[in-house]
C-alpha positions as CSV (number, residue, x, y, z in Angstrom):
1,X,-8.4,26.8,4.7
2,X,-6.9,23.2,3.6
3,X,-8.6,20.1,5.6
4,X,-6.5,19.4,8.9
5,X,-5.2,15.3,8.9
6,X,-3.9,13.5,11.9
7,X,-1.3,10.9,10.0
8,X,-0.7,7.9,12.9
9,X,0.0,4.1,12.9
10,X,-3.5,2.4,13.8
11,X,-4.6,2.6,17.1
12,X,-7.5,0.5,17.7
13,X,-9.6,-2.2,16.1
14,X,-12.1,0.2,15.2
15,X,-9.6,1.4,12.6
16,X,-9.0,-1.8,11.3
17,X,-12.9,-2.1,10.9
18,X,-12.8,1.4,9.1
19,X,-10.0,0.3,6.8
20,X,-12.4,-2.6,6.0
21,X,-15.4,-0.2,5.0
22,X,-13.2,2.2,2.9
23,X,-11.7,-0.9,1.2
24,X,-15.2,-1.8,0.1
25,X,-16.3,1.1,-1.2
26,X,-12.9,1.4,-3.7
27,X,-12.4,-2.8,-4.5
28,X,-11.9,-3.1,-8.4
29,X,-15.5,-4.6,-9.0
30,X,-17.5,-2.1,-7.2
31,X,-16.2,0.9,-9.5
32,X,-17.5,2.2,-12.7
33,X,-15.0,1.7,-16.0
34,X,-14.6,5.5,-15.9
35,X,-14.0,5.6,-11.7
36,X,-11.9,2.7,-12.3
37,X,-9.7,4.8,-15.3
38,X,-9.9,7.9,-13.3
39,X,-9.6,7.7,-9.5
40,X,-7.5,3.9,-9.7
41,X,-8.6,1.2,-6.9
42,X,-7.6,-1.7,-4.7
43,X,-7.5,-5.2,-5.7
44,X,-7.4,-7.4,-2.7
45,X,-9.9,-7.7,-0.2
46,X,-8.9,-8.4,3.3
47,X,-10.8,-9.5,6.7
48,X,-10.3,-8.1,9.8
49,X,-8.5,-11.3,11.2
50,X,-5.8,-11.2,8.6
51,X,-5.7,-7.3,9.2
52,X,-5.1,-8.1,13.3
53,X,-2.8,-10.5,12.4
54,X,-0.9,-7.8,9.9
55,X,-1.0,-5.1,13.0
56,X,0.5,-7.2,15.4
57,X,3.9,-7.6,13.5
58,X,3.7,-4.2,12.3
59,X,0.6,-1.5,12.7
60,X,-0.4,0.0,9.7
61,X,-0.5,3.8,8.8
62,X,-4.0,5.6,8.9
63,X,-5.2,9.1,8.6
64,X,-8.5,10.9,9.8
65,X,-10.0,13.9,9.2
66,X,-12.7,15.3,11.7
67,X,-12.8,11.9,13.6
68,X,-13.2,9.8,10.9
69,X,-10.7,7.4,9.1
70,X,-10.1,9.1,5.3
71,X,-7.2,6.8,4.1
72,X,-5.1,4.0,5.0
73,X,-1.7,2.2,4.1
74,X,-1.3,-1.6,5.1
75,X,2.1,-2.6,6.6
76,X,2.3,-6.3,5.5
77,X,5.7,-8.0,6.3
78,X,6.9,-10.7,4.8
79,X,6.5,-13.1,7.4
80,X,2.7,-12.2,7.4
81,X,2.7,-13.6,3.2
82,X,0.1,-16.5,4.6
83,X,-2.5,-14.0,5.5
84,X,-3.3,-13.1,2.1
85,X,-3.0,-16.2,-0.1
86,X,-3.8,-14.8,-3.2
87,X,-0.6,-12.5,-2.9
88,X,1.5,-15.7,-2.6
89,X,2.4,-15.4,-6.3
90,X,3.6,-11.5,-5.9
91,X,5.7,-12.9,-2.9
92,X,7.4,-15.8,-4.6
93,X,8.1,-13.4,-7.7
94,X,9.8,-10.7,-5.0
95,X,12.3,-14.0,-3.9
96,X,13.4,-14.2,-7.2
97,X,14.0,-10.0,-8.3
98,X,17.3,-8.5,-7.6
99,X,17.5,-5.0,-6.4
100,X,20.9,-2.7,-6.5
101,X,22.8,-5.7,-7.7
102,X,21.4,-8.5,-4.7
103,X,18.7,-10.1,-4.4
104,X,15.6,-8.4,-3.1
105,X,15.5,-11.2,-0.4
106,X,18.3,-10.0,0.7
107,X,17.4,-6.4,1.3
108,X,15.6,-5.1,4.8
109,X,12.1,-4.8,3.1
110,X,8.3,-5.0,3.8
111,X,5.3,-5.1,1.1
112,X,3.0,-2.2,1.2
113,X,-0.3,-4.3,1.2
114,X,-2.7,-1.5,-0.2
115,X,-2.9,2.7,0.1
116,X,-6.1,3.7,-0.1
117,X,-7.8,7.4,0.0
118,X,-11.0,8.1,0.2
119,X,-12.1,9.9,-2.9
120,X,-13.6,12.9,-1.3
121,X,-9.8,13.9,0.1
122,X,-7.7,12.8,-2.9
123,X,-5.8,15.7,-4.2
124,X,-4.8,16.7,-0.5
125,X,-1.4,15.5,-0.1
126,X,-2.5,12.2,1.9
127,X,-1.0,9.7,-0.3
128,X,2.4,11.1,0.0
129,X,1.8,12.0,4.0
130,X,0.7,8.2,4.7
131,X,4.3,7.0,2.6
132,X,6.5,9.5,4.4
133,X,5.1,8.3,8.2
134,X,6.0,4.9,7.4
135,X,9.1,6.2,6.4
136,X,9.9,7.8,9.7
137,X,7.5,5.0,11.3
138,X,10.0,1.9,10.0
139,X,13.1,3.6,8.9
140,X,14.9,2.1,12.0
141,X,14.1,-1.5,11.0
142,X,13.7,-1.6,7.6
143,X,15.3,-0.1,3.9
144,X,12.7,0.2,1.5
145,X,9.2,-0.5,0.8
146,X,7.9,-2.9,-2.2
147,X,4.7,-3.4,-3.5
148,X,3.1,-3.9,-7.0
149,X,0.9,-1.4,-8.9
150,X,-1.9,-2.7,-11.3
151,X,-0.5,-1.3,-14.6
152,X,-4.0,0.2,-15.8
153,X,-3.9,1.8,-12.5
154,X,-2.2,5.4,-14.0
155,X,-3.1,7.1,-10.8
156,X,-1.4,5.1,-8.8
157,X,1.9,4.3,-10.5
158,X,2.0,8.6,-10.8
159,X,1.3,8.6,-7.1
160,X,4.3,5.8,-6.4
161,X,6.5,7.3,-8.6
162,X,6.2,11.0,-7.5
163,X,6.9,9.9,-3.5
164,X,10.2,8.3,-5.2
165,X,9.6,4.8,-5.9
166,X,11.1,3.4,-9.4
167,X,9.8,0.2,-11.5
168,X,11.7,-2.8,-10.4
169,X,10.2,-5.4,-12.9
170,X,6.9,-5.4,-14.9
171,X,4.9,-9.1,-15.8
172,X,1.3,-9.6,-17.0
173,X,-0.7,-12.7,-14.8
174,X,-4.0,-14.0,-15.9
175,X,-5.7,-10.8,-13.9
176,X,-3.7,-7.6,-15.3
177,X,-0.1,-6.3,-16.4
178,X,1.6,-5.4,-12.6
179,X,5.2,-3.0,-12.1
180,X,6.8,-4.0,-9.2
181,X,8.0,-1.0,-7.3
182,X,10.7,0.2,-4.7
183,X,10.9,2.9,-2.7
184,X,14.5,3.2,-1.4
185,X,15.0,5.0,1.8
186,X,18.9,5.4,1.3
187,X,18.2,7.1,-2.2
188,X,18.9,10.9,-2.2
């Protein structure tokens, strides 16, 4: 019998705590070359205030599995770019990207801040689950998602690409080669 998961926007600050933990245990320098190749990882490392602060414009989606929190998805509008400083390049660069023919300023949009599974449930569907609620979650106020994808990271840009989101613009920083991706809610 497959695992049961609850998918939900985040509840408590417990949850944000748990978010915390899980994003420990998968940041980019903990991880062995071949976990790194393999299972992908997160880049940026967040505190709990700048996570409070991110939940009170918009909560973030989380999912649990017998209680405990498994995976997570961090809402992070673009009014909350000062929470995260180092991102403040990835922000200015989504100012100056068009998108259908505008500018991507102009758009109804929010920057997923991180997805993040916990490696004992990858392969169960959560990835695509935790994108689809924030679908139905923000669909009413907002028209796609953006976010950037580590280039290295394979798993991840398959991941982004199967729930429907298509390479906007690609760039190499001092840290890594990045795609910047979209996921456009009034695609077919």
């Amino acid at each position: 019998m497959a695992p049961i998961y609850t998918v939900t926007a985040v509840r408590s600050r417990e949850e944000l705590e748990h978010i915390l933990a899980l994003q420990q245990k998968n940041l980019k320098p903990t991880l062995s070359e071949d976990e790194l190749r393999s299972q992908g990882f997160v880049t940026v490392q967040h505190d709990l205030q700048a996570l409070e602060q991110m939940h009170a414009m918009a909560p973030s989606i989380v999912a649990h599995h017998d209680g405990a929190l498994v995976a997570y998805a961090l809402t992070m509008p673009r009014e909350a770019r000062a929470l995260a400083p180092v991102l403040e390049p990835m922000f200015a660069l989504f100012e100056s990207l068009e998108f259908r023919g505008k500018p991507l300023r102009d758009h109804r949009f929010y920057v997923m801040g991180q997805i993040c599974i916990d490696k004992a449930h990858r392969g169960q569907g959560l990835f695509d689950r935790l994108y689809h609620q924030h679908r139905d979650h923000f669909r009413s106020a907002f028209d796609l998602i953006v976010t950037e994808v580590s280039a290295r990271n394979l798993r991840s840009l398959r991941a982004h690409e199967r729930v429907g989101f298509e390479t906007l613009h690609t760039y190499r920083d001092a840290t890594d080669e990045w795609a910047v991706v979209a996921w456009d809610w009034a695609a077919p």
